[in-house]
C-alpha positions as a Markdown table, in Angstrom:
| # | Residue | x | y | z |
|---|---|---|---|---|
| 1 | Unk | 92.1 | 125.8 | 53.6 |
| 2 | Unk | 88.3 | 125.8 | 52.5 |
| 3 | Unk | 88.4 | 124.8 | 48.7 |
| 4 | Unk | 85.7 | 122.8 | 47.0 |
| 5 | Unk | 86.9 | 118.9 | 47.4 |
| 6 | Unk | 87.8 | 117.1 | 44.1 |
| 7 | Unk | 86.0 | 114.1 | 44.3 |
| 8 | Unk | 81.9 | 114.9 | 44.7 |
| 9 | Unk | 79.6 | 112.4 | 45.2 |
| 10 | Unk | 75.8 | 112.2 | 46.4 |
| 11 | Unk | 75.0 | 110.9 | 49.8 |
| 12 | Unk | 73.1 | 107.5 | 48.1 |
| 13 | Unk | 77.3 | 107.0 | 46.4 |
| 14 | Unk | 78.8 | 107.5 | 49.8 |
| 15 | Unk | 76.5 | 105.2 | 51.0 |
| 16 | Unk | 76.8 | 102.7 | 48.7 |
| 17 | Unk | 80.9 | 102.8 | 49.2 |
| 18 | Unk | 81.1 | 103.1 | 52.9 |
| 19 | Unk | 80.3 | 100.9 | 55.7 |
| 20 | Unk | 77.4 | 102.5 | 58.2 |
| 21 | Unk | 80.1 | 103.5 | 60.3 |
| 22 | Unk | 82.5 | 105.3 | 58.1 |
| 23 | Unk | 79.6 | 106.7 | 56.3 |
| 24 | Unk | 78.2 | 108.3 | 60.1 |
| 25 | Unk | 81.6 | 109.3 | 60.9 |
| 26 | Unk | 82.6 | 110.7 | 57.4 |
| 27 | Unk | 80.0 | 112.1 | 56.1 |
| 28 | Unk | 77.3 | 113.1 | 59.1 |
| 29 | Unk | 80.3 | 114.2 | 60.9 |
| 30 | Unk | 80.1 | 111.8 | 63.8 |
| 31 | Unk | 82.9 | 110.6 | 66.4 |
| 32 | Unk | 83.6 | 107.1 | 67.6 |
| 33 | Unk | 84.5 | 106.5 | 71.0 |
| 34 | Unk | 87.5 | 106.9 | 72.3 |
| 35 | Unk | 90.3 | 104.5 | 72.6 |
| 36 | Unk | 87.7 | 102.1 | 70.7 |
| 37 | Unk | 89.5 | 102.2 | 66.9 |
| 38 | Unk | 92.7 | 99.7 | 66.2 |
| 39 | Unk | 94.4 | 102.4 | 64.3 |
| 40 | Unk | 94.9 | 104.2 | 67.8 |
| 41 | Unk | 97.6 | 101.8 | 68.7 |
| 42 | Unk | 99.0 | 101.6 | 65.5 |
| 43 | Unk | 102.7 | 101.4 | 65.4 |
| 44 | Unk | 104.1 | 100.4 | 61.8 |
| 45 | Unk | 105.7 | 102.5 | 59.4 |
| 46 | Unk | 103.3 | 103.6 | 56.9 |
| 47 | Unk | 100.9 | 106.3 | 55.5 |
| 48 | Unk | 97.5 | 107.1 | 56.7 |
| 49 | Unk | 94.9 | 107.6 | 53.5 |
| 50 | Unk | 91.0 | 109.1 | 53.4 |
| 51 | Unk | 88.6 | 106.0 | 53.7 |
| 52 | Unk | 86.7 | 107.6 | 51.8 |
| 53 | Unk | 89.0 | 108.3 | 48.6 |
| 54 | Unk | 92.1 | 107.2 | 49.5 |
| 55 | Unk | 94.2 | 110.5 | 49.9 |
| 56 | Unk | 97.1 | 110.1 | 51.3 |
| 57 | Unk | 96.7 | 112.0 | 54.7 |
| 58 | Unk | 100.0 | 111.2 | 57.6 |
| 59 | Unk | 102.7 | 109.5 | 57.4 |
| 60 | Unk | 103.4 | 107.5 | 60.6 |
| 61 | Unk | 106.5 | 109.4 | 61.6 |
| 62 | Unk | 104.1 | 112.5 | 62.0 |
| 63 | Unk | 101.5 | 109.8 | 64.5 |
| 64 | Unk | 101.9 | 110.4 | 68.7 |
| 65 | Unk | 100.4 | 109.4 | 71.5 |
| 66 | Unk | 98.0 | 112.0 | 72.6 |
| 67 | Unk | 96.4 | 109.9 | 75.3 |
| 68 | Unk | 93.3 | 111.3 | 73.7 |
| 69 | Unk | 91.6 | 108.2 | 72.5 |
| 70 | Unk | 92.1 | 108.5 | 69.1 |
| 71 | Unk | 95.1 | 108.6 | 66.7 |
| 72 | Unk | 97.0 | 111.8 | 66.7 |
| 73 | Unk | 99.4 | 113.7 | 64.3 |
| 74 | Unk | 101.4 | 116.9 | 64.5 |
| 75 | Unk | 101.4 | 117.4 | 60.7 |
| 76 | Unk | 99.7 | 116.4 | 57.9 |
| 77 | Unk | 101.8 | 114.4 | 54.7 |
| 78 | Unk | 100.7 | 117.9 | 52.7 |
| 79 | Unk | 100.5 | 121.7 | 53.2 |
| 80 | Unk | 97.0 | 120.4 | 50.5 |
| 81 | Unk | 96.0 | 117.3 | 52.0 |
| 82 | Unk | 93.4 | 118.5 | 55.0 |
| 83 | Unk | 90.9 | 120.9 | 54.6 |
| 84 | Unk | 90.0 | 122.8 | 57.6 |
| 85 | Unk | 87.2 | 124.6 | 58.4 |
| 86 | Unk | 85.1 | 126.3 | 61.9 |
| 87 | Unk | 82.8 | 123.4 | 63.9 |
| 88 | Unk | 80.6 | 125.2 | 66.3 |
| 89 | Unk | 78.7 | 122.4 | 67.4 |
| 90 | Unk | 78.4 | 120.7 | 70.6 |
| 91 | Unk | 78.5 | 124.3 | 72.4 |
| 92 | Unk | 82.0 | 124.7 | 71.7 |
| 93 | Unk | 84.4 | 126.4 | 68.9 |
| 94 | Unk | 86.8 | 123.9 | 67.1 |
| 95 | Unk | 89.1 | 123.2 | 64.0 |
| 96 | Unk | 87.1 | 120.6 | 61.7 |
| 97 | Unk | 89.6 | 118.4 | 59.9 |
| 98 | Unk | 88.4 | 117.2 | 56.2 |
| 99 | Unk | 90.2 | 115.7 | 53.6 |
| 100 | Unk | 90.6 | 117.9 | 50.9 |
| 101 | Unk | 89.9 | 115.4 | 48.2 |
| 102 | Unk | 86.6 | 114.7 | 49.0 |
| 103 | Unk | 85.3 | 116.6 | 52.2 |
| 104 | Unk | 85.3 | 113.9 | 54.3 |
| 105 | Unk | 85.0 | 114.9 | 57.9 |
| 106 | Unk | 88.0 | 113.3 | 59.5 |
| 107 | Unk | 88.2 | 115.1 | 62.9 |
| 108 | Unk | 89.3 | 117.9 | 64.7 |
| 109 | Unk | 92.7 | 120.2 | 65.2 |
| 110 | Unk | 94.1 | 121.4 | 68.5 |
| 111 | Unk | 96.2 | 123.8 | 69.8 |
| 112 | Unk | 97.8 | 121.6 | 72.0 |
| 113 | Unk | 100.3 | 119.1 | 70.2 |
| 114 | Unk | 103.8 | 118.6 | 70.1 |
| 115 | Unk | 106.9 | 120.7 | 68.5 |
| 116 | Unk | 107.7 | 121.6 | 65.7 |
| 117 | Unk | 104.0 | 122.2 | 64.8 |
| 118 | Unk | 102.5 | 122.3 | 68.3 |
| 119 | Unk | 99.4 | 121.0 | 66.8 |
| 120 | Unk | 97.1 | 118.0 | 67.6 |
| 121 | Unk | 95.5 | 116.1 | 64.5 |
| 122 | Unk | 92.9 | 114.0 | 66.3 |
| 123 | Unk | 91.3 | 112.1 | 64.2 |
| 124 | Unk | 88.8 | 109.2 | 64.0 |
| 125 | Unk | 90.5 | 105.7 | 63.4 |
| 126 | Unk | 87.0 | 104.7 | 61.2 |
| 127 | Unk | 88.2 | 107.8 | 58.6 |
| 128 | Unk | 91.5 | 106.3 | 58.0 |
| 129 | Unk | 92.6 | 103.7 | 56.0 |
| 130 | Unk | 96.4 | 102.3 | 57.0 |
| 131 | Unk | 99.2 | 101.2 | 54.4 |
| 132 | Unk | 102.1 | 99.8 | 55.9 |
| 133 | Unk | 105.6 | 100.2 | 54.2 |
| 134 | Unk | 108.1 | 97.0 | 54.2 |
């Protein structure tokens, strides 16, 4: 999916909104280090949102452990909530992840996850916001 996000801001808004961090990761399409974010080991029942906009994104029961570094999904909580479009930076030819809200650059989509989907969500921990359920 590759349409135009909903929510459009300039860079000086996103700025203003995010913290350095989430604004180099989400917006300048950065990655943190691995195994560095708290959301990695997250356990708890909940849904994953967009730090960005808040768009819900995963729901916990989807969330693995990929060993990768960073937390991992095998589906999203939508067939509409992640955008996905062609990165070939860094010498190489991946899935970008974005939400589809607001085009926020959440991470990258591999070929290599679990059933049912067989796909590997791996995204950055700094591009996700966490809301447990009781």
């Amino acid at each position: 999916m590759t349409d135009q996000p909903k929510v459009v801001k300039t860079e000086e808004e996103w700025r203003d909104e995010l913290s350095p961090e989430q604004f180099r990761v989400t917006r300048e399409h950065g990655t943190e280090r691995a195994f560095s974010h708290p959301l990695n080991m997250e356990k708890r029942n909940g849904i994953y949102h967009c730090v960005a906009c808040g768009a819900p994104l995963f729901e916990s029961v989807t969330k693995y452990e990929s060993g990768s570094g960073w937390p991992s999904f095998w589906q999203p909580i939508s067939d509409t909530a992640i955008g996905e479009t062609v990165d070939r930076s860094h010498g190489m030819v991946r899935v970008e992840a974005h939400c589809a809200n607001c085009g926020a650059h959440l991470g990258h989509v591999f070929p290599d996850g679990p059933q049912p989907t067989g796909l590997r969500y791996c995204m950055n921990g700094t591009a996700l916001d966490f809301e447990p359920k009781p």
